[in-house]
BAVO-164153 format. One line per field, with one value per residue: residue number from 1; y, z, x of N, C-alpha, C in turn. Coordinates in steps of 0.001 Angstrom, whole numbers, plus 500000, padded with zeros to 6 digits. Layout:
REM BAVO-164153
resi c(NUM, ...)
n.yy c(Y, ...)
n.zz c(Z, ...)
n.xx c(X, ...)
ca.yy c(Y, ...)
ca.zz c(Z, ...)
ca.xx c(X, ...)
c.yy c(Y, ...)
c.zz c(Z, ...)
c.xx c(X, ...)
//
This chain:
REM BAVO-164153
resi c(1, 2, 3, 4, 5, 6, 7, 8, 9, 10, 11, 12, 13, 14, 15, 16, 17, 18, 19, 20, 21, 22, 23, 24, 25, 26, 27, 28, 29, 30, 31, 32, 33, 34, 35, 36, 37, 38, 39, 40, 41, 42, 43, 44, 45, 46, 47, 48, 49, 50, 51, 52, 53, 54, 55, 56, 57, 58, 59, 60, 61, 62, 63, 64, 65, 66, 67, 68, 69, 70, 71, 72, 73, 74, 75, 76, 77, 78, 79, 80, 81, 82, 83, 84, 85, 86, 87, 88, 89, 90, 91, 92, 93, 94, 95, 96, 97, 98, 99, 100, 101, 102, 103, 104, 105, 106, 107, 108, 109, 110, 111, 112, 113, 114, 115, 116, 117, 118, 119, 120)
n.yy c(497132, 500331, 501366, 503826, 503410, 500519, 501841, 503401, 501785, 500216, 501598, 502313, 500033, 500342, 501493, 503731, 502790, 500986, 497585, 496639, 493567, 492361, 494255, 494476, 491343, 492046, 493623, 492448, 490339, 490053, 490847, 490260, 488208, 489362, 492420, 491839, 491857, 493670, 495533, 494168, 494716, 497424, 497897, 496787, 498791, 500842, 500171, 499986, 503135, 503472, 502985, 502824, 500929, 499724, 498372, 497422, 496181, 494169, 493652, 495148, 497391, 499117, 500670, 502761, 504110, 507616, 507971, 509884, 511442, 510191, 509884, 512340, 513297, 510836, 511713, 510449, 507762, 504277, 502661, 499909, 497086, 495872, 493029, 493145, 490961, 491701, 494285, 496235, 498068, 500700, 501752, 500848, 502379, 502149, 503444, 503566, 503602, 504367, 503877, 504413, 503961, 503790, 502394, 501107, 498908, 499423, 501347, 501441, 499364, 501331, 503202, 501276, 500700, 502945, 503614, 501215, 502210, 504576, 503230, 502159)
n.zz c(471623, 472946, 475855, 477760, 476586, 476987, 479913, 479947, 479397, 481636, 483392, 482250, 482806, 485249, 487434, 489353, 492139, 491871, 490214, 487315, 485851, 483453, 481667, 482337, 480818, 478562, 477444, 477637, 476462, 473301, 474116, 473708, 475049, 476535, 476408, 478189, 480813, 480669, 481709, 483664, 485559, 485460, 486826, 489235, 489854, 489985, 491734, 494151, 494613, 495266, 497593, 501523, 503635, 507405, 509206, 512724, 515892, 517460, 517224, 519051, 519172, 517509, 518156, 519245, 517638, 515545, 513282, 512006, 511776, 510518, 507955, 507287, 506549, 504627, 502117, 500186, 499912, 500393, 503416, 504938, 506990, 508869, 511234, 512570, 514302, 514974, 515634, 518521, 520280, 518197, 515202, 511443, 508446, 505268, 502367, 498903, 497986, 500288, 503710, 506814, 509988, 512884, 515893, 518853, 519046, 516615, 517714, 519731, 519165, 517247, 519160, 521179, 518793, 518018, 520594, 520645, 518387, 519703, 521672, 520405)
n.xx c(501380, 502091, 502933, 501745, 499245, 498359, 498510, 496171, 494684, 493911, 492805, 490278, 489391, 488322, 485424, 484491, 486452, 486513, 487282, 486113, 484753, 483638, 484907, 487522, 487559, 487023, 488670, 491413, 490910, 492027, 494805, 498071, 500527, 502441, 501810, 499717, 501574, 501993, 499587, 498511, 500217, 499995, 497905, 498332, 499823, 498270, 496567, 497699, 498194, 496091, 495600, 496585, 498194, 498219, 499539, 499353, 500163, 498250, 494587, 493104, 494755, 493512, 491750, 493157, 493605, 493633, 491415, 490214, 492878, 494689, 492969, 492539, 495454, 495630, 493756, 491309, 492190, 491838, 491716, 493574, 493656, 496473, 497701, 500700, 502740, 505349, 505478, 505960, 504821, 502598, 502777, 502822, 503058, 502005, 502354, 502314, 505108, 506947, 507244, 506233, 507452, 506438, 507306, 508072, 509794, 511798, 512487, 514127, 515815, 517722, 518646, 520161, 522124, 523310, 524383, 526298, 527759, 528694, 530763, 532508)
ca.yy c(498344, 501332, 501487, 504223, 502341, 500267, 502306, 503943, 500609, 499781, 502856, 502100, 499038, 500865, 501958, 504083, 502937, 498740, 496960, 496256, 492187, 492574, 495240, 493662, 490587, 492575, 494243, 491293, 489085, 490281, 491021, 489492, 488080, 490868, 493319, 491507, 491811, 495563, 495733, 493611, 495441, 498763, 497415, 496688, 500102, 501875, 499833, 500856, 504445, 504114, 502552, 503019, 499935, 500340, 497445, 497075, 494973, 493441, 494296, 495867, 498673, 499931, 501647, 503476, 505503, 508744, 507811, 511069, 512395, 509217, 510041, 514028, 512960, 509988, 511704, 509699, 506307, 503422, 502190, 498650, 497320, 494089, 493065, 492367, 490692, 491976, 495406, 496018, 498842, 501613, 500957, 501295, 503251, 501810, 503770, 502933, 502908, 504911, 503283, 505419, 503020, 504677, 501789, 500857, 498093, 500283, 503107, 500853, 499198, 502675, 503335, 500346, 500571, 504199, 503049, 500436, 502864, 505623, 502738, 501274)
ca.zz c(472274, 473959, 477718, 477806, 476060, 478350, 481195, 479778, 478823, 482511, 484062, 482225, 483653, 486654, 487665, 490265, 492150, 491395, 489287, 486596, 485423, 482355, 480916, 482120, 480488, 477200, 476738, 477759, 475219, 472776, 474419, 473750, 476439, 476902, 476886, 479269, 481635, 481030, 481910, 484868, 486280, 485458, 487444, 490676, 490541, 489910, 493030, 495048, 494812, 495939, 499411, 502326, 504755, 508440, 510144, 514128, 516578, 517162, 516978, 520345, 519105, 516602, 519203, 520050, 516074, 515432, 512285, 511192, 511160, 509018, 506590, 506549, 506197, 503381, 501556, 498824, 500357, 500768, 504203, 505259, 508042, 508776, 512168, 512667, 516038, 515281, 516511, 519806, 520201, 517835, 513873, 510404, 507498, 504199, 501191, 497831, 497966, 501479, 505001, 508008, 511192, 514330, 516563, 519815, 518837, 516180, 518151, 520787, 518253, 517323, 520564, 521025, 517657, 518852, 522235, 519783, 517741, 520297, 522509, 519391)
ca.xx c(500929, 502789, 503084, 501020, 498150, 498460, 498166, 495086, 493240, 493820, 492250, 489103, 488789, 487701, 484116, 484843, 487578, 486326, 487618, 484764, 485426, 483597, 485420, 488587, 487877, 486723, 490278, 492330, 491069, 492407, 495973, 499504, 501058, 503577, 500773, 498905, 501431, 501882, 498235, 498751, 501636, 499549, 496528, 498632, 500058, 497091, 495611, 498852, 498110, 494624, 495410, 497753, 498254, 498337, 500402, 499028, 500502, 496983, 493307, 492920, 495270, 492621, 490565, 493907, 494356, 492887, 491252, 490147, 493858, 494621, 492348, 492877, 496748, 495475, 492350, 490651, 492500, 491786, 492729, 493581, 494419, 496385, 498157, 501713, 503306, 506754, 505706, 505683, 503953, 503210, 502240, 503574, 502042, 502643, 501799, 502547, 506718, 507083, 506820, 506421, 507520, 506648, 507650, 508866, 510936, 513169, 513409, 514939, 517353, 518675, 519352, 521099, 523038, 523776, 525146, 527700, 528855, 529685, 531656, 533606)
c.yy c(498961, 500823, 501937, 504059, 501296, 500184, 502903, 503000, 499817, 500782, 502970, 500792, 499094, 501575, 502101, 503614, 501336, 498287, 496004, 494698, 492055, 493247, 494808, 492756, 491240, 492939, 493363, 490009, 489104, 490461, 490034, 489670, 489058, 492350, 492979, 491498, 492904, 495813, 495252, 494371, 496944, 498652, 497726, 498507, 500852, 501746, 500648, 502139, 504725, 503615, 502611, 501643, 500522, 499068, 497841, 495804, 494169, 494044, 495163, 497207, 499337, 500823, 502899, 504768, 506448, 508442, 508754, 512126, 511892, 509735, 511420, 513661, 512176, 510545, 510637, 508660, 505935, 502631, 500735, 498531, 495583, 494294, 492390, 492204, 490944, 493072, 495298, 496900, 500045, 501058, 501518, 501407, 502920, 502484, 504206, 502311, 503235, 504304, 504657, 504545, 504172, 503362, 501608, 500002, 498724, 500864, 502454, 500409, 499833, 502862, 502235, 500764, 502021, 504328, 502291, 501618, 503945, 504758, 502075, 502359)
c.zz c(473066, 475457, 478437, 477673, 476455, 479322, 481320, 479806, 480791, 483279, 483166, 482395, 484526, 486519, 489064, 491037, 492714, 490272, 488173, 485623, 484522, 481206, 481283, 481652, 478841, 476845, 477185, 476867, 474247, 472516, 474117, 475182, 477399, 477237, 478086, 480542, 482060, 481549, 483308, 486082, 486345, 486723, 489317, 491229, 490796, 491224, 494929, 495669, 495260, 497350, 500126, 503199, 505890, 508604, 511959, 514584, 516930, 517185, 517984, 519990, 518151, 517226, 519453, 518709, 516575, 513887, 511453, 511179, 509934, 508040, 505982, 506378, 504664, 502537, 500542, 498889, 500590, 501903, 504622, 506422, 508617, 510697, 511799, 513809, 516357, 515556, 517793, 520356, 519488, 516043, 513061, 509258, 506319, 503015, 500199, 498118, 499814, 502438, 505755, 509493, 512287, 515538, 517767, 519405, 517942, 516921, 518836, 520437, 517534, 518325, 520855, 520263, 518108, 519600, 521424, 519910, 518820, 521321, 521699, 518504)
c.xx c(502074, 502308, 502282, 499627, 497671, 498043, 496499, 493885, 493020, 492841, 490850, 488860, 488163, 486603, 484431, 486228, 487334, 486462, 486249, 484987, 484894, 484658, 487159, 488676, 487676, 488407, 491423, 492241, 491628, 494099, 497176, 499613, 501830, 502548, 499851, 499462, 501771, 500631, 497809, 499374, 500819, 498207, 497267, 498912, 499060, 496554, 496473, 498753, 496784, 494235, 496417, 496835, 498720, 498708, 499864, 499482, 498830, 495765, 492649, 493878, 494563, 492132, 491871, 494453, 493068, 493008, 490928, 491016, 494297, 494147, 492166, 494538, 496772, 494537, 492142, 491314, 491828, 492029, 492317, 494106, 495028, 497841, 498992, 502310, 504593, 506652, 505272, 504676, 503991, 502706, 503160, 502698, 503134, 501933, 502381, 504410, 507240, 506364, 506908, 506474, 507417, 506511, 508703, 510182, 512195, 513719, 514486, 516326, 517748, 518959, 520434, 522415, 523865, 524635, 526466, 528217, 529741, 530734, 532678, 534567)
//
């Protein structure tokens, strides 16, 4: 199979925007290995493009988004939300290849790095 063929047999796997495990196991039985992992690989992306991740330093900073700019900024996303302790304060917006860090801790180490370069 093409690439394309592929991509198409993956995108009816989906009933609505869930993955339907019948109908994925129907068109994978049949598959070569190599196709199966074009089909694989088509699956993740497909899933990629239907959610943006939100990174929070912890669960107490939820209360602090404006979720209905989020989601006029994301429409028809998916949003997740997972906590990380290396920000300090401030989150990061991951969707599909593009981050958006709006963090304390960078900004700070630009500034810093900033401060180097103009004394070296």
């Amino acid at each position: 199979m093409i690439k394309k063929q592929v991509e198409k047999l993956a995108l009816l796997s989906y009933v609505g925007n869930n993955l339907d495990n019948k109908k994925a196991e129907k068109i994978t039985s049949s598959m070569s290995r190599s196709d199966l992992k074009m089909y694989i690989e088509a699956l993740k992306n497909w899933e990629r493009k239907q959610r943006i991740e939100i990174l929070i330093p912890d669960e107490g900073y939820k209360k602090n988004l404006k979720l209905n700019m989020i989601k006029k900024i994301f429409p028809k996303k998916e949003i997740r939300y997972s906590v990380d302790s290396s920000l300090i304060t401030g989150i990061r917006i991951v969707s599909q290849d593009l981050v958006y860090d709006f963090n304390l801790k960078n900004t700070l180490e630009d500034i810093v790095e900033h401060i180097r370069k103009q004394y070296d």
